[in-house]
Structure formats: structure tokens, C-alpha cells
PDB file of N, CA, C and O in Angstrom:
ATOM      1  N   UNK A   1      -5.829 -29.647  45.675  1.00  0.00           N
ATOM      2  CA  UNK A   1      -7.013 -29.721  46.501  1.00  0.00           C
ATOM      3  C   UNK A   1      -7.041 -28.535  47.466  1.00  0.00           C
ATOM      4  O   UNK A   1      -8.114 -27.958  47.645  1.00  0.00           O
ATOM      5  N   UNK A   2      -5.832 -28.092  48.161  1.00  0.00           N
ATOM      6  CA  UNK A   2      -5.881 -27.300  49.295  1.00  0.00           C
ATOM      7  C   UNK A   2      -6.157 -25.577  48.546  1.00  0.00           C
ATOM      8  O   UNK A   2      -6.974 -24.918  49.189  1.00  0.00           O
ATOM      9  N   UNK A   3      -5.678 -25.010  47.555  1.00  0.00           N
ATOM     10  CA  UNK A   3      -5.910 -24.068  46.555  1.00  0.00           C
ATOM     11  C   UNK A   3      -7.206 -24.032  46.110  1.00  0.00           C
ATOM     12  O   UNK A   3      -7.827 -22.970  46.065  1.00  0.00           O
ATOM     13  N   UNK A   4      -7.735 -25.207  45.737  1.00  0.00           N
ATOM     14  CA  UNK A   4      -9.472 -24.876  45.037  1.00  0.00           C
ATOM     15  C   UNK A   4     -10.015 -25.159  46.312  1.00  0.00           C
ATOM     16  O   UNK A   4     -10.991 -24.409  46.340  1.00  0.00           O
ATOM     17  N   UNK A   5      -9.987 -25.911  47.625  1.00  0.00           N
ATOM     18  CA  UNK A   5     -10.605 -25.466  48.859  1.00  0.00           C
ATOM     19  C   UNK A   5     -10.774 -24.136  49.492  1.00  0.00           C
ATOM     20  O   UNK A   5     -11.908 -23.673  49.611  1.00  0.00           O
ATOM     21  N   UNK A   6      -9.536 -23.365  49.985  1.00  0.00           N
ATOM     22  CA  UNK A   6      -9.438 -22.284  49.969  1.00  0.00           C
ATOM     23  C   UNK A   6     -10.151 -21.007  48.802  1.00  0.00           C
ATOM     24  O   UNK A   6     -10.464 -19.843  49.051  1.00  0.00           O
ATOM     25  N   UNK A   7     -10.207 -21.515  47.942  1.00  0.00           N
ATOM     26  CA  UNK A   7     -10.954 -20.214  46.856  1.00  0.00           C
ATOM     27  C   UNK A   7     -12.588 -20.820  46.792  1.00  0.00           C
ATOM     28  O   UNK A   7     -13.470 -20.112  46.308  1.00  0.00           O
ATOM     29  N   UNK A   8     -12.824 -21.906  47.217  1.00  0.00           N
ATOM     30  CA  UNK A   8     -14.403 -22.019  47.137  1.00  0.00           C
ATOM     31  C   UNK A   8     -15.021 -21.449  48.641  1.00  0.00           C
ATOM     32  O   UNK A   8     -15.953 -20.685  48.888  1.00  0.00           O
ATOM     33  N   UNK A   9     -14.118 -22.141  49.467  1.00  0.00           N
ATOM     34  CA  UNK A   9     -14.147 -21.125  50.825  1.00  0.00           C
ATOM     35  C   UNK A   9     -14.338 -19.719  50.976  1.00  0.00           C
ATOM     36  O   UNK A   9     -15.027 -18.985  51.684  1.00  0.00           O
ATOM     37  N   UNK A  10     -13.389 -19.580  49.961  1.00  0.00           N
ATOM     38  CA  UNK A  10     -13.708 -17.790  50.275  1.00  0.00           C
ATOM     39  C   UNK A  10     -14.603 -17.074  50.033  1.00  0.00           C
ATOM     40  O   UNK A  10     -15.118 -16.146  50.656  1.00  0.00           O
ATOM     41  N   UNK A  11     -14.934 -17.859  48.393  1.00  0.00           N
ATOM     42  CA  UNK A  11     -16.571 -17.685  47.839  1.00  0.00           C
ATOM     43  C   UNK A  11     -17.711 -17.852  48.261  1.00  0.00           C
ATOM     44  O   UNK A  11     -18.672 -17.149  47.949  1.00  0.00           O
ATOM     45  N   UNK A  12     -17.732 -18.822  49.035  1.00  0.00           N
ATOM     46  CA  UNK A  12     -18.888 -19.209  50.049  1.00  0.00           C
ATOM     47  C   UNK A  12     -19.015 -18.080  51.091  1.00  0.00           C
ATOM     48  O   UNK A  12     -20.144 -17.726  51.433  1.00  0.00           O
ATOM     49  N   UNK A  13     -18.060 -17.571  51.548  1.00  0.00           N
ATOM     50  CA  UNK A  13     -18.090 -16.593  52.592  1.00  0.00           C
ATOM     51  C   UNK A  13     -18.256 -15.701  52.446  1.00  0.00           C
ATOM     52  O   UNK A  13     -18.632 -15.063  53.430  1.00  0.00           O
ATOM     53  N   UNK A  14     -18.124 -15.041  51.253  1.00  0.00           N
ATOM     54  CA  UNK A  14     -18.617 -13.541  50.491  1.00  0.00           C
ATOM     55  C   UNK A  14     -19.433 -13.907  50.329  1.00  0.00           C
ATOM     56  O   UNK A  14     -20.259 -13.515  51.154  1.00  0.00           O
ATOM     57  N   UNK A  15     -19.977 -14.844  49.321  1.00  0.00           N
ATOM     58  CA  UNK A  15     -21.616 -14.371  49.217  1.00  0.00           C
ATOM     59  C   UNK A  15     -22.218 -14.982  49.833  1.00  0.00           C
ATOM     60  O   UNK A  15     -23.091 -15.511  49.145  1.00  0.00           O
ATOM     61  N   UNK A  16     -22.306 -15.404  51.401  1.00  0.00           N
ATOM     62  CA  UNK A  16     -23.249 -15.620  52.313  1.00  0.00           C
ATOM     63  C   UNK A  16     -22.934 -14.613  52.951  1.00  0.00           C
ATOM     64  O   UNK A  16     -23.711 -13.668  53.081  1.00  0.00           O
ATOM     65  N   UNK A  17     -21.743 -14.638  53.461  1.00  0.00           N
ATOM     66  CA  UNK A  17     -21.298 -13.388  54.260  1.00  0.00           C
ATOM     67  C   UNK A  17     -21.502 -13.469  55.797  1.00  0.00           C
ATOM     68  O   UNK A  17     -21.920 -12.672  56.637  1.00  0.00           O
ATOM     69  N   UNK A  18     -20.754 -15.541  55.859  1.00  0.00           N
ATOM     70  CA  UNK A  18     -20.356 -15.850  57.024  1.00  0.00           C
ATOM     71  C   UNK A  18     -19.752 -16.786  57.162  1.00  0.00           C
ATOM     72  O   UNK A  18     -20.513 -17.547  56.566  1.00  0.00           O
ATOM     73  N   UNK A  19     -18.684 -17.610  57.588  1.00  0.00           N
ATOM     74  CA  UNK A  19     -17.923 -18.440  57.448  1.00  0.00           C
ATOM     75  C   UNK A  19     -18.449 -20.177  57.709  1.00  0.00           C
ATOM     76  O   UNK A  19     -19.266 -20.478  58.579  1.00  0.00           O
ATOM     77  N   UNK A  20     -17.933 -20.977  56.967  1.00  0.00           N
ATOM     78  CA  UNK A  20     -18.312 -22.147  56.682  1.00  0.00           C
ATOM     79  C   UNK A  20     -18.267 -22.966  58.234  1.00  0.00           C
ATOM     80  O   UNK A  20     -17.484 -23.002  59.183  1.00  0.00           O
ATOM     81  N   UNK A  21     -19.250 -23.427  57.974  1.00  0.00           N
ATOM     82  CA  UNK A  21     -20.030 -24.159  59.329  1.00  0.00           C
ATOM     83  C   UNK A  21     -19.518 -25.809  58.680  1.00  0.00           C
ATOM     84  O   UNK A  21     -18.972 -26.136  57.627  1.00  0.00           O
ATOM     85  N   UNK A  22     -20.024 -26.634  59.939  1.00  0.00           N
ATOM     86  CA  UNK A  22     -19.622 -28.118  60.072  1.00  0.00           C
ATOM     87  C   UNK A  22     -21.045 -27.902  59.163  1.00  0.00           C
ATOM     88  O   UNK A  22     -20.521 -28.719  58.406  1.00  0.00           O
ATOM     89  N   UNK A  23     -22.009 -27.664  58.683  1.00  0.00           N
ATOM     90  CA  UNK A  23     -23.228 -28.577  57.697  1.00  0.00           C
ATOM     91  C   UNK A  23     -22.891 -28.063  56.783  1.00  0.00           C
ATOM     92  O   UNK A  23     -23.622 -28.434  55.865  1.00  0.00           O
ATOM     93  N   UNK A  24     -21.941 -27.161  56.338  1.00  0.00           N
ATOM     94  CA  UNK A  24     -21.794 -26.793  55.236  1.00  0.00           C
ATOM     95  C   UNK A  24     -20.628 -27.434  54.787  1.00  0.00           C
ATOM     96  O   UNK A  24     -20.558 -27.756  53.601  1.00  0.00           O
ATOM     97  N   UNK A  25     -19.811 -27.640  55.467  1.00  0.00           N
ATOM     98  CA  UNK A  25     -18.382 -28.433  54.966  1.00  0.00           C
ATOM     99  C   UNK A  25     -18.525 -29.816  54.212  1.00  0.00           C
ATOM    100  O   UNK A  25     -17.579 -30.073  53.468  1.00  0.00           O
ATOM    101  N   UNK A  26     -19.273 -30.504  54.257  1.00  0.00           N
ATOM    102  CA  UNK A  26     -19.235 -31.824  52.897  1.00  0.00           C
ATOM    103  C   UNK A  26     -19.532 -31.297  51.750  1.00  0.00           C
ATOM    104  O   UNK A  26     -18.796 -31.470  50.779  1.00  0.00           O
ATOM    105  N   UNK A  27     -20.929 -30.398  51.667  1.00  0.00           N
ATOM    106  CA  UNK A  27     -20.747 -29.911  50.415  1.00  0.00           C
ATOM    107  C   UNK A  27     -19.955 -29.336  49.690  1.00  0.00           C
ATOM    108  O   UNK A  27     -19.960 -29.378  48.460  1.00  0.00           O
ATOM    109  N   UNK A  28     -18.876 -28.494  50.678  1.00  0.00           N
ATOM    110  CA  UNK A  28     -17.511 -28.222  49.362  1.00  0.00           C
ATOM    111  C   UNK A  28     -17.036 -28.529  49.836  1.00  0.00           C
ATOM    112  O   UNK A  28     -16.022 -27.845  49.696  1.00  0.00           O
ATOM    113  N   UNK A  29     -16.838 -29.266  50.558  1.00  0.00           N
ATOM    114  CA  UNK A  29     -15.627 -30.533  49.920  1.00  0.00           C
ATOM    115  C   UNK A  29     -15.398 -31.382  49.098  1.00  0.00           C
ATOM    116  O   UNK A  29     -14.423 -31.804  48.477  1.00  0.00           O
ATOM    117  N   UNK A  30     -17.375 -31.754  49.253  1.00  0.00           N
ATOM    118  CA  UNK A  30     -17.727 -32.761  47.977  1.00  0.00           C
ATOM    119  C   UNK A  30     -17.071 -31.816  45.894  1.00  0.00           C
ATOM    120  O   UNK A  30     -16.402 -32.117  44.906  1.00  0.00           O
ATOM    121  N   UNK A  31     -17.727 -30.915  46.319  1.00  0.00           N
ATOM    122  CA  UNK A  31     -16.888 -29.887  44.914  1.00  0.00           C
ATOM    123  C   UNK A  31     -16.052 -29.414  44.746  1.00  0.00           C
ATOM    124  O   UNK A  31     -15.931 -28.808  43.682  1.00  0.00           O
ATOM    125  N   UNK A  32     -14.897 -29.423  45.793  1.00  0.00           N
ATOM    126  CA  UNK A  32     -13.473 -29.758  45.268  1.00  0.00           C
ATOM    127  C   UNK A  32     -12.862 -30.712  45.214  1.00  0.00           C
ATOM    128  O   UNK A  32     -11.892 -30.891  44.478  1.00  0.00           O
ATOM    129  N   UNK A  33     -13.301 -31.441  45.942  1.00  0.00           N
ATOM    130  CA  UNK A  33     -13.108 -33.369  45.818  1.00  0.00           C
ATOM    131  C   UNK A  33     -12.744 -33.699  43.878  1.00  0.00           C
ATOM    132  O   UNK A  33     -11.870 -34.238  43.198  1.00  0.00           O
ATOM    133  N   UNK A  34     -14.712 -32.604  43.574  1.00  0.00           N
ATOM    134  CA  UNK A  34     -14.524 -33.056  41.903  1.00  0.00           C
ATOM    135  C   UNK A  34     -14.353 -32.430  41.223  1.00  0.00           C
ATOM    136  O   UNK A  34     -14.554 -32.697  40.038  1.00  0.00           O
ATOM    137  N   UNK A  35     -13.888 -31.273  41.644  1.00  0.00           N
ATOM    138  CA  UNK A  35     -12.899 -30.616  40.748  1.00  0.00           C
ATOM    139  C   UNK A  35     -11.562 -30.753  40.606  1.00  0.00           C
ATOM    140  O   UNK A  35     -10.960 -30.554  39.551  1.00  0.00           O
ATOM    141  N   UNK A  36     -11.068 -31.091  41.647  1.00  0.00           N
ATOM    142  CA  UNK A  36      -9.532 -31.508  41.463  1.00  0.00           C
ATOM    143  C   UNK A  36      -9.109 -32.469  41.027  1.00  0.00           C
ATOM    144  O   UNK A  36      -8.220 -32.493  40.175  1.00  0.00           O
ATOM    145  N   UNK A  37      -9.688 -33.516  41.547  1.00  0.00           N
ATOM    146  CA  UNK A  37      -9.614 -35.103  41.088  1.00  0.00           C
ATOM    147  C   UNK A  37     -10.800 -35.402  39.875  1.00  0.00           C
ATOM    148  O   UNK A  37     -11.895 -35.954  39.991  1.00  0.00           O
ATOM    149  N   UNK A  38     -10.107 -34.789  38.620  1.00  0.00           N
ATOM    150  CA  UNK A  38     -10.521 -35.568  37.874  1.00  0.00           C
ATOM    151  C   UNK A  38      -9.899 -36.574  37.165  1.00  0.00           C
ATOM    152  O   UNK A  38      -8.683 -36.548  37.352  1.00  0.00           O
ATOM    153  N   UNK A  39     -10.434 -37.858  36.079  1.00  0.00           N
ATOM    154  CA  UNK A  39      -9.646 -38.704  35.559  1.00  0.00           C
ATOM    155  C   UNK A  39      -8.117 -38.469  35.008  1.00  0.00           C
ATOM    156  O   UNK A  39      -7.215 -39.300  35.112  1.00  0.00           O
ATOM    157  N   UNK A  40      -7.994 -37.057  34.346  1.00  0.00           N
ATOM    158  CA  UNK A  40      -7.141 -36.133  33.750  1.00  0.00           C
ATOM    159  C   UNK A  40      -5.426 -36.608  34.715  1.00  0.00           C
ATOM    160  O   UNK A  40      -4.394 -37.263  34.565  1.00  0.00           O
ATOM    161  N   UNK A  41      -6.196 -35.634  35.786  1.00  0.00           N
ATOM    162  CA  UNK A  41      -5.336 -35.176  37.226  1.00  0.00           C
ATOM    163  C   UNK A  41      -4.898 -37.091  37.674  1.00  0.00           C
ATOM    164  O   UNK A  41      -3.710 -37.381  37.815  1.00  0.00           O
ATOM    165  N   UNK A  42      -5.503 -37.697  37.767  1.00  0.00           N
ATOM    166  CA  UNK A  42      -5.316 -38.860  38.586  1.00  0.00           C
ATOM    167  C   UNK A  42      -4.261 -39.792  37.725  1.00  0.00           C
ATOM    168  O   UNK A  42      -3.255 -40.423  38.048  1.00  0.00           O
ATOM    169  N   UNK A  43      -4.873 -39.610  36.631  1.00  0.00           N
ATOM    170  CA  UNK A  43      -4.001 -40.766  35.153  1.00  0.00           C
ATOM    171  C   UNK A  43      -2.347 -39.849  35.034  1.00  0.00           C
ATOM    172  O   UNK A  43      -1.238 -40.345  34.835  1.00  0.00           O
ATOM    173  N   UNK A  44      -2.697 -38.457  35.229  1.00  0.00           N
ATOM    174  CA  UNK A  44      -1.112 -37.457  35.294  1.00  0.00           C
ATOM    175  C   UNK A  44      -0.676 -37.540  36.541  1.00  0.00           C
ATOM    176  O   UNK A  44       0.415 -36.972  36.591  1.00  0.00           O
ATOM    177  N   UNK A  45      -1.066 -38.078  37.849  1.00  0.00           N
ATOM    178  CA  UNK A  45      -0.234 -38.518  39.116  1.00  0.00           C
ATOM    179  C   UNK A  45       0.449 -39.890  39.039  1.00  0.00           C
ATOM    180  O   UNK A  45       1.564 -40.035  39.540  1.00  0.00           O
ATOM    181  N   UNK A  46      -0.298 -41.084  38.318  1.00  0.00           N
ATOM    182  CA  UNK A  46       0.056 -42.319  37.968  1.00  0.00           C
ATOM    183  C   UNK A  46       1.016 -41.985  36.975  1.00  0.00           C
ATOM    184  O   UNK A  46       2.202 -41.991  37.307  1.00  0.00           O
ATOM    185  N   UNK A  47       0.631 -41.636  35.570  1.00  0.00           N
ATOM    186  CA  UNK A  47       2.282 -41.075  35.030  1.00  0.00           C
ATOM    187  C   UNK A  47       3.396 -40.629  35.825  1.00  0.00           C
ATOM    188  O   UNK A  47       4.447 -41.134  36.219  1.00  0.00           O
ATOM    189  N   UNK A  48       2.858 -39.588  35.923  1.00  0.00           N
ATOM    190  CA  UNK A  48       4.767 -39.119  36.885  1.00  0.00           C
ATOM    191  C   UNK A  48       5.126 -40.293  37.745  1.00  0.00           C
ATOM    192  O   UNK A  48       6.262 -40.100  38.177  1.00  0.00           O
ATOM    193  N   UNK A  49       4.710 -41.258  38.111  1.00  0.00           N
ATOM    194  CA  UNK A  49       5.120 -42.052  39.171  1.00  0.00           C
ATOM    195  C   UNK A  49       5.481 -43.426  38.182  1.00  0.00           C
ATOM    196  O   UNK A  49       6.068 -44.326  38.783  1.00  0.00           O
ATOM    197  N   UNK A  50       5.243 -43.619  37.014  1.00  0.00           N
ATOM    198  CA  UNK A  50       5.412 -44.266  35.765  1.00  0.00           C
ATOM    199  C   UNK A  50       4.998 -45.344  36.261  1.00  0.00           C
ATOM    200  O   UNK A  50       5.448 -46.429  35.891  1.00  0.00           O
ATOM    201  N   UNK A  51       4.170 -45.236  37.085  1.00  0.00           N
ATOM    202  CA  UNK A  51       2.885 -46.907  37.076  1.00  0.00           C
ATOM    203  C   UNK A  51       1.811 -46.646  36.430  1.00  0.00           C
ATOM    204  O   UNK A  51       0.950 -47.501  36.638  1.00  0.00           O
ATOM    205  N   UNK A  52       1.430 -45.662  35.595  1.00  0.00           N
ATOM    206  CA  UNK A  52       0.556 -45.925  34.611  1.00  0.00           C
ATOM    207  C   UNK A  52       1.207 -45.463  33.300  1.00  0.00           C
ATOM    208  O   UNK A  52       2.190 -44.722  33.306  1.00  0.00           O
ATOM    209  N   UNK A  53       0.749 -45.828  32.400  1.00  0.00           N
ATOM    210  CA  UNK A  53       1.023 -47.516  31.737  1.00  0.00           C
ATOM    211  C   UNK A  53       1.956 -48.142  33.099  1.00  0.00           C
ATOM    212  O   UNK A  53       2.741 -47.842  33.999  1.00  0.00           O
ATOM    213  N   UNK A  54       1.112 -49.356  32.394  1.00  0.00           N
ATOM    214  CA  UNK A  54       2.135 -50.480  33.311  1.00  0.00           C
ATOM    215  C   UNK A  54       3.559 -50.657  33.015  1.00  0.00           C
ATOM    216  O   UNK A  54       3.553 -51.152  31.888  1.00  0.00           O
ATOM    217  N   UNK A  55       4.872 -50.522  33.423  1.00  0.00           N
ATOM    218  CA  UNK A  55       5.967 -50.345  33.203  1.00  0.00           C
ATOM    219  C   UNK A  55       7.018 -51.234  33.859  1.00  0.00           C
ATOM    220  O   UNK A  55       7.958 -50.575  34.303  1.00  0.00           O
ATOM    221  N   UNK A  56       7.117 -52.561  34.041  1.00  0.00           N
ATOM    222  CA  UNK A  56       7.775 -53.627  34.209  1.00  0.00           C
ATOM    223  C   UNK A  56       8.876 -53.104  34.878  1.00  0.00           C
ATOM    224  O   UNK A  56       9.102 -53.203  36.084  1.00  0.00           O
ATOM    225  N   UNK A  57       9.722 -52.398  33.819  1.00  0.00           N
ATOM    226  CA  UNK A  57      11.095 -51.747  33.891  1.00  0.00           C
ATOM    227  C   UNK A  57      11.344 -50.807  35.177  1.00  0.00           C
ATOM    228  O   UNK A  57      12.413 -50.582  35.744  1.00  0.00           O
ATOM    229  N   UNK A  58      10.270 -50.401  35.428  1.00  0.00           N
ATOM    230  CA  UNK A  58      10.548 -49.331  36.688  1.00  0.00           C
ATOM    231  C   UNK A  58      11.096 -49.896  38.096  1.00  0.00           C
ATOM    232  O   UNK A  58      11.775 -49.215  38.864  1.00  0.00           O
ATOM    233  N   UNK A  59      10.741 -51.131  38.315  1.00  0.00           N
ATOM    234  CA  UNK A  59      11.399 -52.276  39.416  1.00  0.00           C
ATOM    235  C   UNK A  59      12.274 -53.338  38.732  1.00  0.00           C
ATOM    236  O   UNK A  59      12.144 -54.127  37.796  1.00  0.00           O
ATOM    237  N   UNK A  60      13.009 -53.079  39.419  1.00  0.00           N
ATOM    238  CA  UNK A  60      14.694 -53.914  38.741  1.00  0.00           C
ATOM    239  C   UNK A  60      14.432 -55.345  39.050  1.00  0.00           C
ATOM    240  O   UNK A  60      13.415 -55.591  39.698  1.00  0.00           O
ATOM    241  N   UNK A  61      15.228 -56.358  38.667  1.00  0.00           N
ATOM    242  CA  UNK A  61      15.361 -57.587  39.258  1.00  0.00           C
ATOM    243  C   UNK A  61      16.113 -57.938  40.692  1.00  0.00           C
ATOM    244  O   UNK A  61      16.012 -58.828  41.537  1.00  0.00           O
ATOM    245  N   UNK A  62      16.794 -56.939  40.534  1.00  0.00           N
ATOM    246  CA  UNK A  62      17.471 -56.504  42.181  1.00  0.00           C
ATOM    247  C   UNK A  62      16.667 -56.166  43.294  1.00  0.00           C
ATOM    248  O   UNK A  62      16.783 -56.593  44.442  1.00  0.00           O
ATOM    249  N   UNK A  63      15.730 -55.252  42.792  1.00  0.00           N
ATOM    250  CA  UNK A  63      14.808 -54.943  43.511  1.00  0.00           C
ATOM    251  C   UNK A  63      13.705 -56.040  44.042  1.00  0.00           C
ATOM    252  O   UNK A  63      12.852 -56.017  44.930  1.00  0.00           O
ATOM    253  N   UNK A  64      14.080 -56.894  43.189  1.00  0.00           N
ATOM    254  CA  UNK A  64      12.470 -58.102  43.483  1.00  0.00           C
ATOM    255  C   UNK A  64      13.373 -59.133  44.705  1.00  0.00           C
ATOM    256  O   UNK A  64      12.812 -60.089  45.242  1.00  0.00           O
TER     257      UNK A  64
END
């Protein structure tokens, strides 16, 4: 998120050719919001954390 903020930022500022204001800030945020977070990105954060698929095994009986 903080990488595609920064490079839409910068873009915005070249070709207006002035730095991002409070009325301009939801709108890119809103478009790196959806560029970063897509289904892809979100289902590959739940993997690495192996709660998606559902995975029983990842909490022990010790643990419960």
C-alpha cells in the first residue's frame, strides 16, 4: 500500500504540478486502496498465515 501510494502521489504531482491537498486525498487513496488489495493479495496474506484454507492443524490441542 505505502509503495503504490507514494508512486500515485508522485504522479498526481507532476501532472498537476502541485502537491496533494486534503480534497484530493480520498481519491487516491480510494485507488490504491484497489489496487493493492485485491482478492489475489488478500487470499495470499490469509495463506501465509495458513488460515486460509481452513487448517484445524495450525492450533494444537495444547493450545486450546
Amino acid at each position: 500500500m505505502k509503495e503504490t501510494w507514494e508512486k500515485l502521489m508522485i504522479n498526481f504531482e507532476v501532472l498537476h504540478q502541485s502537491k496533494v491537498t486534503k480534497a484530493d486525498f480520498t481519491g487516491l487513496f480510494g485507488k490504491a486502496y484497489q489496487i493493492t488489495f485485491t482478492r489475489e493479495t488478500i487470499e495470499a496474506a490469509f495463506h501465509s498465515t495458513r488460515v486460509y484454507p481452513f487448517d484445524c492443524s495450525v492450533i494444537t490441542e495444547k493450545q486450546m
